[in-house]
C-alpha positions in Angstrom: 86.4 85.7 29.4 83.7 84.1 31.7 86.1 83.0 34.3 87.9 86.5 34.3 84.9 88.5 35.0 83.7 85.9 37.8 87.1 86.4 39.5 87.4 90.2 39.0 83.6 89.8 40.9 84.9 87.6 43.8 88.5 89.7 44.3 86.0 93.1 43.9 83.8 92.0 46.4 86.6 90.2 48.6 87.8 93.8 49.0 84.9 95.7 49.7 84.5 92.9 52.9 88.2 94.0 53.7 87.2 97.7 53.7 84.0 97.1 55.6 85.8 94.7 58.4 88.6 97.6 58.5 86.1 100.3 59.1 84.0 98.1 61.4 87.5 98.0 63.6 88.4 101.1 63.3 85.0 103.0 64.7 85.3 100.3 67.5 88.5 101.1 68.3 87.5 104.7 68.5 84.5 104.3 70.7 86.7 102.2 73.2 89.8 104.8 73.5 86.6 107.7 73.7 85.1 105.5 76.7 88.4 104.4 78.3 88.9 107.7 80.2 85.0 108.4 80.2 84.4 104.8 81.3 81.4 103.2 83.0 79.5 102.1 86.3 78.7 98.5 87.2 75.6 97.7 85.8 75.6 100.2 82.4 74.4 98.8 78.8 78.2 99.3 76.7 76.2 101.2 74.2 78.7 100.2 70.6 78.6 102.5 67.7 76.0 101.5 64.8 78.3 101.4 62.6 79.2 98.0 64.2 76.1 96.9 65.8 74.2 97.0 62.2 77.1 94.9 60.9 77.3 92.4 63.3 75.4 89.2 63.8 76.7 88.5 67.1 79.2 90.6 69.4 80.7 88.5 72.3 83.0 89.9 75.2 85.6 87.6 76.3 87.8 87.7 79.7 90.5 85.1 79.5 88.6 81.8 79.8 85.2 83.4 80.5 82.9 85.4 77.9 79.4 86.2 77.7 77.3 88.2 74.7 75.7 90.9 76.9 77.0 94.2 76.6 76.4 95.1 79.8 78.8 96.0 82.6 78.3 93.1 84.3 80.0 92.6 88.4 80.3 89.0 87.6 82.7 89.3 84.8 83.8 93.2 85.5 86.0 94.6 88.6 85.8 98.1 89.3 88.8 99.6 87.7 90.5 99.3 84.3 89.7 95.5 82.6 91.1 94.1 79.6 88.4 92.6 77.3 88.3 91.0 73.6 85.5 92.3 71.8 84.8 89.3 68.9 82.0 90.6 66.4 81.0 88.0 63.9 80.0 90.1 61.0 76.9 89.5 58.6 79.8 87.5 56.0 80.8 85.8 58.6 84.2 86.9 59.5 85.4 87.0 63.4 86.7 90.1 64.1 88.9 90.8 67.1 89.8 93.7 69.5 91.7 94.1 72.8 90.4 97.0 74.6 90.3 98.3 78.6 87.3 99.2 80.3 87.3 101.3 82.8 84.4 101.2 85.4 84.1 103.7 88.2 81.8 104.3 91.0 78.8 105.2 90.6 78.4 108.3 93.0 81.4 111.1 93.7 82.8 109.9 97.0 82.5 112.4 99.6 84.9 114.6 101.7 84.9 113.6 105.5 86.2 115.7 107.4 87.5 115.4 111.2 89.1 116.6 114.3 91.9 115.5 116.7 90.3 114.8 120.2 93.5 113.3 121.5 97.0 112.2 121.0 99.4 109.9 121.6 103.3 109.2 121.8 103.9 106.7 119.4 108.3 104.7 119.2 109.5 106.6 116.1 111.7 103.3 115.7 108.4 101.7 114.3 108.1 101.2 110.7 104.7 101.2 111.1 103.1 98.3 108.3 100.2 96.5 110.3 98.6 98.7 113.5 95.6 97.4 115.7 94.0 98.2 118.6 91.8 95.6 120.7 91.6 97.2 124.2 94.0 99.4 125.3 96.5 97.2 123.5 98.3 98.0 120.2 99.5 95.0 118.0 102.3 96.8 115.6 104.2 95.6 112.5 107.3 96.9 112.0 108.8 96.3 108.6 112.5 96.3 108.4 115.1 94.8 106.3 116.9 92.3 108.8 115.1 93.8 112.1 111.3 93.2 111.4 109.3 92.7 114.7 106.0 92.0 115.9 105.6 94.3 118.7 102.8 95.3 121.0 102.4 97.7 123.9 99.3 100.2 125.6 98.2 103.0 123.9 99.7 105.7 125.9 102.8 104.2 126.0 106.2 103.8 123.9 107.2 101.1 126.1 107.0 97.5 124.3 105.5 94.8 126.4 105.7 92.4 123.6 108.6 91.7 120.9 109.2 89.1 118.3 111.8 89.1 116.5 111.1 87.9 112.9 113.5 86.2 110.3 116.3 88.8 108.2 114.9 88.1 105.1 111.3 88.7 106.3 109.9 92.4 105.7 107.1 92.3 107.7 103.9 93.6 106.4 99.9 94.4 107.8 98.3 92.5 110.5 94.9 91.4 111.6 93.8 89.7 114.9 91.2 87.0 114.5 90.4 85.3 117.6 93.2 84.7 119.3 95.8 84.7 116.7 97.1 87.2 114.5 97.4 86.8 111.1 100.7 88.9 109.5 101.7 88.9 105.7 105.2 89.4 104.3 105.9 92.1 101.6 108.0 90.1 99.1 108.8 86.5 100.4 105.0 85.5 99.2 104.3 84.1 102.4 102.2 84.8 105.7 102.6 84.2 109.3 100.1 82.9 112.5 100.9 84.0 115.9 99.1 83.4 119.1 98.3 87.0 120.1 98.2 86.5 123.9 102.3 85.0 123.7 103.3 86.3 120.0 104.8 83.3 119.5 105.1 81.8 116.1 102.0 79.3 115.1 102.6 78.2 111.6 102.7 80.1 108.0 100.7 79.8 104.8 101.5 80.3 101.4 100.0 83.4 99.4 97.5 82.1 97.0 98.8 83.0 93.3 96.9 85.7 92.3 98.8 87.8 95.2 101.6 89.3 94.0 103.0 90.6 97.4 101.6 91.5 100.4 100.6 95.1 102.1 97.7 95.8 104.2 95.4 92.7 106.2 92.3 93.2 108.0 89.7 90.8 109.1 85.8 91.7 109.1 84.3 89.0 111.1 84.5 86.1 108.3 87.2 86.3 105.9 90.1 88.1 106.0 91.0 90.7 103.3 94.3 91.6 101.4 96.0 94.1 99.6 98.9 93.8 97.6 99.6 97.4 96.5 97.5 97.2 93.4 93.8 98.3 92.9 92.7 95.0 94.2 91.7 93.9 97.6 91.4 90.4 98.0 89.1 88.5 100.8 90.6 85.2 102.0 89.2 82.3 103.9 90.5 82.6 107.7 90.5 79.1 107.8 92.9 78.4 105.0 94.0 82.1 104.3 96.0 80.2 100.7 92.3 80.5 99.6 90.9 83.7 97.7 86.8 83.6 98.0 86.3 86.9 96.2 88.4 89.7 94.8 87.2 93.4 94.5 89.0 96.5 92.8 88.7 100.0 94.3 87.9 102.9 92.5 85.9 106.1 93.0 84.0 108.3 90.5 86.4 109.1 88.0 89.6 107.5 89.8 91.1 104.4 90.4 93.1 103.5 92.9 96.0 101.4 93.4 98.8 101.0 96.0 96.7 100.4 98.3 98.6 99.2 101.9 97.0 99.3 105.5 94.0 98.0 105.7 91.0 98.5 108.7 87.8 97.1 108.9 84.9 98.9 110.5 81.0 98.8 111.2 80.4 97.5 107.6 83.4 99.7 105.5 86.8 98.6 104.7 89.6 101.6 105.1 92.7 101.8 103.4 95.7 104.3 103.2 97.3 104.9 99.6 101.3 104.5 99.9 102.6 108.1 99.8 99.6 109.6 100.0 97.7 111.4 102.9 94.4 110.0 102.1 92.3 107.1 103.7 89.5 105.8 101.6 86.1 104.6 103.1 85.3 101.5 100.8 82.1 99.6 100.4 83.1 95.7 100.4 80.7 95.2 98.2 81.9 95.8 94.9 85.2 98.2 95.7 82.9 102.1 95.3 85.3 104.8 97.8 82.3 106.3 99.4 84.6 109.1 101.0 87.6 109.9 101.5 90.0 111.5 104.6 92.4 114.1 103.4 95.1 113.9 106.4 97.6 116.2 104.9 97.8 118.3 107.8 98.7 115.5 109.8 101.7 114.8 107.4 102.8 117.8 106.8 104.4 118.1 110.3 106.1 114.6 110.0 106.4 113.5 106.5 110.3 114.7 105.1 110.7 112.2 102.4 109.3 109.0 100.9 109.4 106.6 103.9 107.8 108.4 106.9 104.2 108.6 105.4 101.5 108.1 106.8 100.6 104.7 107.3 98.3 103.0 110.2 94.7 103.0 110.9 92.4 101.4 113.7 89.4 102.5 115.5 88.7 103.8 119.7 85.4 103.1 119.7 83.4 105.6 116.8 86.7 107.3 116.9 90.0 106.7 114.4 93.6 106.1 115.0 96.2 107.1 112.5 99.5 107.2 112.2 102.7 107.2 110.2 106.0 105.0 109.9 108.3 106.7 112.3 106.1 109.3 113.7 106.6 110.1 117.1 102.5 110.5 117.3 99.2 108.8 117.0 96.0 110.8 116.1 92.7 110.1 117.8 90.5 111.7 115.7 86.6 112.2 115.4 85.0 112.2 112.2 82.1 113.9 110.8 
C-alpha cells in the first residue's frame, strides 16, 4: 500500500512538471511570435515573460555553435534582420527546455525620405544590361550581364560609343564591379566565382573563388579597404581586397520596421554604402556599421518612363562629385541628380 501511494506521489508530481514545462513553452512561444513582427533594435534587454523568467534557473540563447546567457540584443551574436535562435531555459527541476524562434531586429531610427533633382543627363547603349556601373573620371566601367554575350565594357560619360570591350566566357553572367587601384574586381551571378582585370587594358588578371557563405553574386563596391558584397539577400558581406575568398565581417540591412533583401548594385560613398533593391525604384543610404538604411531614394519617376516589365529596372549607381548617377538595364539614359 506504501509503495502505491509513493508512486501515485512521484507519477502526480511527474505531471504537474509536464504541465508546468508545457505552459513554460507555450507563453514563450507566444511572446516570440508577439515580438517577431514587433521585433527589436541592437542593443535592447529581450525582456521574457515572468511566467518563464520566475521558472527558470538559467536561460541561454544559442546561435549554431555560439551561445551566450544575456538576453540582450547583442551585435556580436545578432545581424540586423530576422535571426534564428534556440532559447534553452533550465527550469528550477532541472529540465532543459528548448525553442527555435526568429528575432527580428530593426533599426533604430525611421530612415528618412531624400529627395532630389535631375541637373543633367546622359545617353546611355540601351544594349547594356546594366549589373556593375562606375565612374572614375569621365570614364564609365559597365557590366553587362548576358547569357552567352556578357562584357566588360567601358566608354566617357557623354558617350554611347565603347572604347573598351571584353568579351567574357558563355556560361559567365556577369555581375557588379568595383575598381580598386588599378584593377577591377567583377563577380559572377551564379558560377560562384569572381574575376580581376587590369582597368587600364581590361584584360583578364586571375579569378577567385566566392567564400562559402556567398550564395551568388550581385552588387560589389570597394570603400577604401575591403571590398563589399551582395548576394541578393539581406546581407552585405565586406571581403579582404587582398584575398577577396575571405569574408572579414558580414552585416544585414534593415530599416525601422523593414528588412530588406535582394539587394544588387552596390556604391560606396563619403562614409555610406548605397544599394538598389531588384525590381524596385528605391536606393537605400546604409550605415556600414551595423546595416541601419538611414534614408532612402524613391526613383519611381525615373522608372516609370523606362521600366515595361521585369528586366529593364533600374539598376546602376555611382557618384559626379556630391552628385549621383543612376541608371537602368537597358535604359537609353543616365540621371545626374542632386540630392537634398
Amino acid at each position: 500500500m506504501k509503495q502505491t501511494l509513493i508512486l501515485a506521489l512521484v507519477a502526480s508530481l511527474f505531471l504537474v512538471s509536464c504541465t508546468k514545462d508545457k505552459e513554460i513553452l507555450n507563453v514563450l512561444n507566444t511572446y516570440n511570435l508577439e515580438m517577431e513582427s514587433k521585433g527589436y533594435v541592437l542593443g535592447e534587454t529581450i525582456e521574457l515573460p515572468q511566467e518563464v523568467t520566475q521558472n527558470a534557473k538559467t536561460i541561454t540563447l544559442s546561435f549554431g555553435d555560439q551561445s551566450t546567457d544575456k538576453l540582450v540584443v547583442d551585435p556580436k551574436f545578432f545581424l540586423l534582420g530576422d535571426n534564428a535562435v534556440t532559447f534553452q531555459v533550465e527550469t528550477s527541476s532541472g529540465e532543459v527546455l528548448s525553442q527555435d524562434a526568429t528575432i527580428n531586429v530593426f533599426a533604430k531610427n525611421p530612415e528618412k525620405e531624400q529627395n532630389f533633382e535631375i541637373v543633367q543627363q546622359y545617353p546611355h547603349d540601351t544594349s547594356l544590361f546594366t549589373q556593375g556601373f562606375y565612374l572614375e573620371g569621365n570614364t564609365i566601367y559597365e557590366s553587362d550581364g548576358k547569357n552567352g554575350g556578357s562584357r566588360l565594357v567601358t566608354y566617357p560619360l557623354g558617350s554611347t560609343t565603347l572604347s573598351q570591350v571584353t568579351m567574357q566566357p558563355q556560361d559567365v553572367f556577369a555581375e557588379g564591379l568595383a575598381v580598386v587601384g588599378d584593377k577591377i574586381f567583377q563577380l559572377t551571378w551564379y558560377n560562384k566565382k569572381g574575376f580581376i582585370y587590369d582597368k587600364n587594358t581590361l584584360n583578364l588578371l586571375g579569378e577567385f573563388p566566392y567564400p562559402g557563405m556567398m550564395g551568388e553574386g550581385w552588387g560589389l563596391t570597394f570603400d577604401g579597404k575591403q571590398l563589399i558584397a551582395s548576394d541578393g539577400s539581406k546581407n552585405l558581406y565586406f571581403l579582404d581586397s587582398e584575398n577577396p575568398s575571405t569574408i572579414l565581417k558580414v552585416i544585414g540591412v534593415a530599416g525601422h520596421k523593414e528588412v530588406f533583401s535582394q539587394l544588387n548594385e552596390l556604391e560606396y560613398h563619403k562614409g555610406f554604402i548605397y544599394a538598389n533593391v531588384w525590381q524596385k525604384p528605391i536606393v537605400l543610404k546604409i550605415d556600414p556599421a551595423f546595416g541601419e538604411v538611414v534614408a532612402t531614394y524613391d526613383f519611381s519617376q525615373l522608372a516609370l518612363k523606362h521600366t515595361t516589365g521585369n528586366d529593364d529596372v533600374l539598376n546602376g549607381i555611382t557618384f559626379k562629385g556630391e552628385n549621383m548617377l543612376v541608371t537602368g538595364k537597358n535604359w537609353p539614359t543616365i540621371y545626374e541628380v542632386r540630392t537634398n
